[in-house]
C-alpha positions as CSV (number, residue, x, y, z in Angstrom):
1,X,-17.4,40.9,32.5
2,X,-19.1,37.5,33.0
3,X,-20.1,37.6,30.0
4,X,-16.5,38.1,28.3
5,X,-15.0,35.4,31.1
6,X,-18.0,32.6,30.0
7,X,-16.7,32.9,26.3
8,X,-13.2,33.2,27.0
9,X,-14.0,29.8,28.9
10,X,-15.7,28.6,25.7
11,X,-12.9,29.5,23.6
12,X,-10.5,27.8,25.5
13,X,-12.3,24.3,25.9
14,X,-12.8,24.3,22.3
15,X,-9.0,24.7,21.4
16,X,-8.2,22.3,24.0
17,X,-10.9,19.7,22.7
18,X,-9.3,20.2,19.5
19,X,-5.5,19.6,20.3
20,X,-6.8,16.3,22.3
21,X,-8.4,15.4,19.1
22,X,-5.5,16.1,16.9
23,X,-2.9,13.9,20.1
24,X,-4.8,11.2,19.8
25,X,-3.7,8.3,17.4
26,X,-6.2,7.5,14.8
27,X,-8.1,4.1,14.9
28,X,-6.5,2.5,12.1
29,X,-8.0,-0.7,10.3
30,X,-6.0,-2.6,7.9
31,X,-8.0,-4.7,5.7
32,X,-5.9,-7.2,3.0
33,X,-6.6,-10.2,-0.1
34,X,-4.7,-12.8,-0.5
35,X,-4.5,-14.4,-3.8
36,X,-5.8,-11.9,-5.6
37,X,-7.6,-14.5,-8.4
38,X,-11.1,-13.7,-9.3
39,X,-11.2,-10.2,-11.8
40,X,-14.6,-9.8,-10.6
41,X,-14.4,-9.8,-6.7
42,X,-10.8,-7.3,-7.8
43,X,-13.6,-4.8,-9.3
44,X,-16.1,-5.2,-5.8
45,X,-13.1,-4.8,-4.0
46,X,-11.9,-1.5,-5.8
47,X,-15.5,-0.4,-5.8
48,X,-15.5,-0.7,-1.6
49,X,-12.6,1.4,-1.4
50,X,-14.1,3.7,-4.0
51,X,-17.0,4.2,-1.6
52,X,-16.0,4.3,1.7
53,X,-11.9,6.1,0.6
54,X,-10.3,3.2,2.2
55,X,-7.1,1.6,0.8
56,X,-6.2,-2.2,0.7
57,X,-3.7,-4.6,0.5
58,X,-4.0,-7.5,-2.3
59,X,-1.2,-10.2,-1.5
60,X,-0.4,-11.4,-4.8
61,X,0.0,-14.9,-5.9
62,X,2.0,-14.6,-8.9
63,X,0.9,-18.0,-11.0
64,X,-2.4,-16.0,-11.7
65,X,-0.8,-13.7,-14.2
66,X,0.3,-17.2,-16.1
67,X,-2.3,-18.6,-18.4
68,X,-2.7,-22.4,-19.0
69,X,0.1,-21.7,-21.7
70,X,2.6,-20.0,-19.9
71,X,2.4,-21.9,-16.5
72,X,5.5,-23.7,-17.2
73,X,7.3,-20.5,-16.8
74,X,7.0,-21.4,-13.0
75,X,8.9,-24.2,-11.2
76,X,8.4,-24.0,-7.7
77,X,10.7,-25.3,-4.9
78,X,11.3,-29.4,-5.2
79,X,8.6,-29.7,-7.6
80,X,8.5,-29.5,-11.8
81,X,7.8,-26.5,-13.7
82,X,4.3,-25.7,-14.2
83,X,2.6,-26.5,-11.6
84,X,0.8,-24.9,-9.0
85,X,-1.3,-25.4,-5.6
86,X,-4.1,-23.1,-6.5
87,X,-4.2,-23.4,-10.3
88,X,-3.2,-20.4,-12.7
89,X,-5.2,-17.9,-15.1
90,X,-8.1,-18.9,-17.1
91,X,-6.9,-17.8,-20.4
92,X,-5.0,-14.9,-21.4
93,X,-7.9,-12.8,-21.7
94,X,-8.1,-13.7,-18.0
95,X,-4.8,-12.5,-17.5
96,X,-4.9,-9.5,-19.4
97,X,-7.8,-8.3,-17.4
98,X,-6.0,-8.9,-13.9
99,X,-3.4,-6.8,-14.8
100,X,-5.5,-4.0,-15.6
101,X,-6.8,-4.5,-12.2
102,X,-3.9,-4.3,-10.8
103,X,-2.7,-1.6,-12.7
104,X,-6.1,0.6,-11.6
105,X,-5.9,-0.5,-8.1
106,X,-2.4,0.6,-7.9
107,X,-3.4,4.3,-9.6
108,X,-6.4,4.2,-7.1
109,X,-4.0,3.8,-4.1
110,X,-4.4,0.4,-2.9
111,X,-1.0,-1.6,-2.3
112,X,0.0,-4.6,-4.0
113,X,2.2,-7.5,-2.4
114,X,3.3,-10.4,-2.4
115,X,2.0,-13.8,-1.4
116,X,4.7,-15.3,-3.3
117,X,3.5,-17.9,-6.4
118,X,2.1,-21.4,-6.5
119,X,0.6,-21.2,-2.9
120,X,3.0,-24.2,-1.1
121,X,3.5,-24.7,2.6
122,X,7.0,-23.3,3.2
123,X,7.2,-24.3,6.7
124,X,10.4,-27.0,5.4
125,X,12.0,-24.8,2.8
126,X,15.1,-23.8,2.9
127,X,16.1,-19.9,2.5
128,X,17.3,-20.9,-0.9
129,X,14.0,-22.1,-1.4
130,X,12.3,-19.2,-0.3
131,X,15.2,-16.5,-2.6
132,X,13.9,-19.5,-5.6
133,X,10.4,-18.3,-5.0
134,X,10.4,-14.7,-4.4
135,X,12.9,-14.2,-7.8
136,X,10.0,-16.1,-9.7
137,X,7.3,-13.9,-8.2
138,X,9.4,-10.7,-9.2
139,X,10.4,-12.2,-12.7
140,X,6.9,-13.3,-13.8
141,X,4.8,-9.9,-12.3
142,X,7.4,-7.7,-14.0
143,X,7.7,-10.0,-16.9
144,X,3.8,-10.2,-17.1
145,X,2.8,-8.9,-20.2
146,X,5.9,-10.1,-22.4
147,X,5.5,-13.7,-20.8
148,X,1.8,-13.8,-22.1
149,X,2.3,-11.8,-25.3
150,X,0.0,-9.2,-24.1
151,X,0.7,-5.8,-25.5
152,X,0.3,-2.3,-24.1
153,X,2.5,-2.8,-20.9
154,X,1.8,0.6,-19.0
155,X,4.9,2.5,-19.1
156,X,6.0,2.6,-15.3
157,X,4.8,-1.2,-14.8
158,X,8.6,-2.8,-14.1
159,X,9.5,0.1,-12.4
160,X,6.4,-0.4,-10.4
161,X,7.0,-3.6,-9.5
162,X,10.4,-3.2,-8.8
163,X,10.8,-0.5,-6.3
164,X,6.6,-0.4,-4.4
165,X,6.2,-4.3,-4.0
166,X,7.6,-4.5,-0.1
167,X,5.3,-6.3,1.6
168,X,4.6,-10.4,2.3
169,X,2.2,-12.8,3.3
170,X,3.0,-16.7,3.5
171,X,0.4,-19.0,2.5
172,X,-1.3,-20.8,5.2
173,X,0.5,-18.1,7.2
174,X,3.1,-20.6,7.5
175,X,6.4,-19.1,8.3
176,X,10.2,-19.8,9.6
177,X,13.4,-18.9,10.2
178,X,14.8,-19.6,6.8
179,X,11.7,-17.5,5.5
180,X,12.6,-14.6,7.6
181,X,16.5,-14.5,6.3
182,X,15.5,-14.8,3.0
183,X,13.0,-11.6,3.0
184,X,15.4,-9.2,3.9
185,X,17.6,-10.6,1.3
186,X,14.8,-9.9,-1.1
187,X,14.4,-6.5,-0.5
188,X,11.0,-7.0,1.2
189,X,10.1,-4.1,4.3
190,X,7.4,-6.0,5.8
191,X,6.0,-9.4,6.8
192,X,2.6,-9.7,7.7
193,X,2.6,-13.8,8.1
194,X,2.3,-13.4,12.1
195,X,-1.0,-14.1,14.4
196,X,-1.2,-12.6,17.9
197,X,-3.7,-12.5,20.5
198,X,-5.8,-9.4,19.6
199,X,-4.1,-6.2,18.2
200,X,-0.7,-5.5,18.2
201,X,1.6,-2.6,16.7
202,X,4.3,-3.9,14.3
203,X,7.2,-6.1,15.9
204,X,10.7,-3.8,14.8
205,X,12.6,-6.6,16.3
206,X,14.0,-8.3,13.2
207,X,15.8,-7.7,9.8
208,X,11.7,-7.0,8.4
209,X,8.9,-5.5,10.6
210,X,6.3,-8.1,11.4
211,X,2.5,-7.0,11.3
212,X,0.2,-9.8,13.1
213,X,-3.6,-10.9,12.3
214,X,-5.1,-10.9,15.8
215,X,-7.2,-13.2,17.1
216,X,-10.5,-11.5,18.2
217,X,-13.8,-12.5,19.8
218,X,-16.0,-14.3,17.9
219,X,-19.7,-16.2,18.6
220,X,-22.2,-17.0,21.1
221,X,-19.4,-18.0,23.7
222,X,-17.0,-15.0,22.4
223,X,-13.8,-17.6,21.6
224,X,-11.0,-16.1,20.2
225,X,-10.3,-17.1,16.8
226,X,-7.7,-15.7,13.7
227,X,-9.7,-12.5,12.0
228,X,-9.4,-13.8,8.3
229,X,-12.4,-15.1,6.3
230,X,-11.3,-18.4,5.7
231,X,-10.8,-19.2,9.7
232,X,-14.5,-17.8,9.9
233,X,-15.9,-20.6,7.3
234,X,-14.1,-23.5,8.8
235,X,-15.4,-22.4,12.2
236,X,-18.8,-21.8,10.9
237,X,-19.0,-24.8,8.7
238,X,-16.3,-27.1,9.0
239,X,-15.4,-25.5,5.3
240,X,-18.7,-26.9,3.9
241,X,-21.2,-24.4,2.0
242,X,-23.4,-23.6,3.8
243,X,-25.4,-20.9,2.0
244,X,-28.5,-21.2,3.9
245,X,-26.9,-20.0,6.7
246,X,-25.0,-17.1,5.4
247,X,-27.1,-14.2,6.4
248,X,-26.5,-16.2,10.4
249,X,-22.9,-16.3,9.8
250,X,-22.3,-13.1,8.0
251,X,-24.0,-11.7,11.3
252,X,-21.2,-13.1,13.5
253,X,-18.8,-12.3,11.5
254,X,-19.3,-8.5,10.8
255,X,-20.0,-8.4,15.2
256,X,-16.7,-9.8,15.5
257,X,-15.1,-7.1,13.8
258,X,-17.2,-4.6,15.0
259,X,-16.6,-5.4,18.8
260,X,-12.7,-5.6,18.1
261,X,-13.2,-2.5,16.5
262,X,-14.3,-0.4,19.3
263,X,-12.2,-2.7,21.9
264,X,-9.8,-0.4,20.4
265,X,-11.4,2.9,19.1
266,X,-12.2,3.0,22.8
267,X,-8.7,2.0,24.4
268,X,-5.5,1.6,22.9
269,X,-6.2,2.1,19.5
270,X,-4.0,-0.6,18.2
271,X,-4.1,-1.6,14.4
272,X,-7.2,-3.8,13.6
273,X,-5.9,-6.2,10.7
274,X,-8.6,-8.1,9.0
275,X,-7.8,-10.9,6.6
276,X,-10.3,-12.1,3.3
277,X,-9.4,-14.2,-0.2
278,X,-10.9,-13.5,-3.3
279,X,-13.4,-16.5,-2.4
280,X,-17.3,-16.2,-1.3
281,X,-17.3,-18.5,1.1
282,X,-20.3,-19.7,2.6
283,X,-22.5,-18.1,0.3
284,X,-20.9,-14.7,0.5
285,X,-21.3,-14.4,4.1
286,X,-18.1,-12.7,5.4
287,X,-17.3,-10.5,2.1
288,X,-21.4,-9.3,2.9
289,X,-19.6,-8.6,6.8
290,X,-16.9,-6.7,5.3
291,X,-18.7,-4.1,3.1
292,X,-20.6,-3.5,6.1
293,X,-18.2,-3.0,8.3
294,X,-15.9,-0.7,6.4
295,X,-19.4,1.0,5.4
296,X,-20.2,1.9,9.1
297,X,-16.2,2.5,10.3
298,X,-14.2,3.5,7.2
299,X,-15.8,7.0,6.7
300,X,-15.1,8.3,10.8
301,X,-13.8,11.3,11.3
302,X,-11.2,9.2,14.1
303,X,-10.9,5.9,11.6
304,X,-8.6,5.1,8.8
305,X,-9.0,2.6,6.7
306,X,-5.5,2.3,5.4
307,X,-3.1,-0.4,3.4
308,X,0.0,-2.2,5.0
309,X,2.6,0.3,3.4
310,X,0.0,3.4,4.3
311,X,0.2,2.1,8.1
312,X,4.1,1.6,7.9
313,X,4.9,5.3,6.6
314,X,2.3,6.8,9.3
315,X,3.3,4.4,12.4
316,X,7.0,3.6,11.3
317,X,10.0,3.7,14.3
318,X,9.9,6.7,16.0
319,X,6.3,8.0,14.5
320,X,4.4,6.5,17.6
321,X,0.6,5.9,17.5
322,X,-1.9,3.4,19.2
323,X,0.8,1.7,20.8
């Protein structure tokens, strides 16, 4: 009878372990690229989601599927056609190459957005300015292939472009007002141009859900600081190379993440958004703290490792979790 009492015990505990487990929210991490240049960094990138079954977000800037031919087919706002802040493709080689990593990364399940085109401060445009800007992106990705006289345009690419691009991310994460009336107009779901101080769930408040890179702990004396890469190197470094000191900064960098990780994991369980470029700054050191990091995290049983649009259809209004 004690016998048949203990196990009845056992059996219970376990089926009440196991509906805890399944009520409590996953730790989701988001982890995003803007710029989306260099073809080889788009094949490490694919091969770390390959690895560890995470998905990504690669904000697109749109002049790097224009070769040094076609770059006149962009005129961004208050300046003449064919120039750019961060230069265009190589060659069209170059570019035919980047859209097949696009193309892959899309069939592999990462997302791709926007990060609009020539890489300008918007922080004085005007919402015309910012429609001006978001039509060129849409014309030249879904235009890509005829614009550079590249042939064998997957069949689904416009359609593609047209109807799963809903996502944004202003350069220098500079936004506005007349930048927030003019996504909605644009058919964009999402902005994810906001910094908060650490984690946040998604602000619902406006016309387009806002996502937020938080501000975690960072160094020696644990100061706050924006989790992107580039913030990381200018910290670090001032934004000089220093490659003799990447395994030291690669370090901090992959504790930062880790500590705002289990923050988290071990409380509220509040998106962790991470922010890189397609740049090996510092010798590497923070793209070296990535891979590490989604190594160790990516793969738990509790952890998902998922793209903007991924976190929006699991976590949208009225879907709740790790709020």
């Amino acid at each position: 009878m004690l016998r048949s009492f203990l196990a009845a015990g056992v059996l219970f505990a376990s089926l009440t372990g196991g509906l805890q487990a399944e009520e409590t929210a996953p730790q989701y991490v988001v982890i995003s690229f803007d710029g989306a240049h260099d073809n080889a960094l788009w094949q490490r990138s694919r091969a770390l989601g390959e690895e560890t079954g995470a998905h990504f977000t690669y904000f697109l800037s749109c002049v790097y599927l224009l070769s040094p031919e076609t770059r006149h087919e962009y005129q961004a706002p208050n300046r003449s056609a064919g120039r750019s802040n961060v230069g265009f493709g190589e060659t069209k080689q170059d570019v035919a190459e980047r859209l097949t990593q696009i193309w892959t990364a899309r069939s592999e399940g990462h997302e791709i957005a926007s990060h609009g085109c020539g890489h300008y401060d918007g922080k004085d445009w005007r919402k015309a300015d910012w429609l001006g800007e978001f039509a060129s992106f849409m014309r030249i990705v879904r235009d890509a292939y005829a614009i550079n006289g590249i042939p064998d345009e997957p069949e689904d690419w416009k359609h593609f472009v047209e109807t799963e691009i809903s996502g944004f991310r202003a350069p220098y994460l500079s936004a506005s007002s007349s930048l927030l009336k003019a996504l909605g107009q644009s058919g964009f779901h999402y902005n994810a141009s906001a910094v908060s101080n650490g984690p946040e769930t998604a602000d619902r408040s406006g016309t387009v859900v806002s996502y937020a890179l938080p501000t975690v702990p960072e160094g020696p004396k644990a100061r706050r600081i924006i989790a992107m890469d580039y913030n990381l190197f200018v910290r670090h470094s001032g934004g000089i190379e220093r490659r003799s000191d990447a395994a030291l900064f690669s370090e901090r960098a992959y504790q930062a993440f880790k500590t705002a990780y289990e923050a988290e994991r071990g409380g509220r369980r509040r998106p962790l958004q991470l922010g890189f470029h397609f740049v090996l700054m510092n010798g590497g050191a923070y793209w070296d703290a990535l891979e590490r990091f989604a190594r160790e995290v990516c793969g738990r049983l509790d952890t998902r490792c998922v793209s903007y649009s991924e976190l929006e259809a699991l976590t949208g209004a009225g879907k709740g979790a790790g709020g």
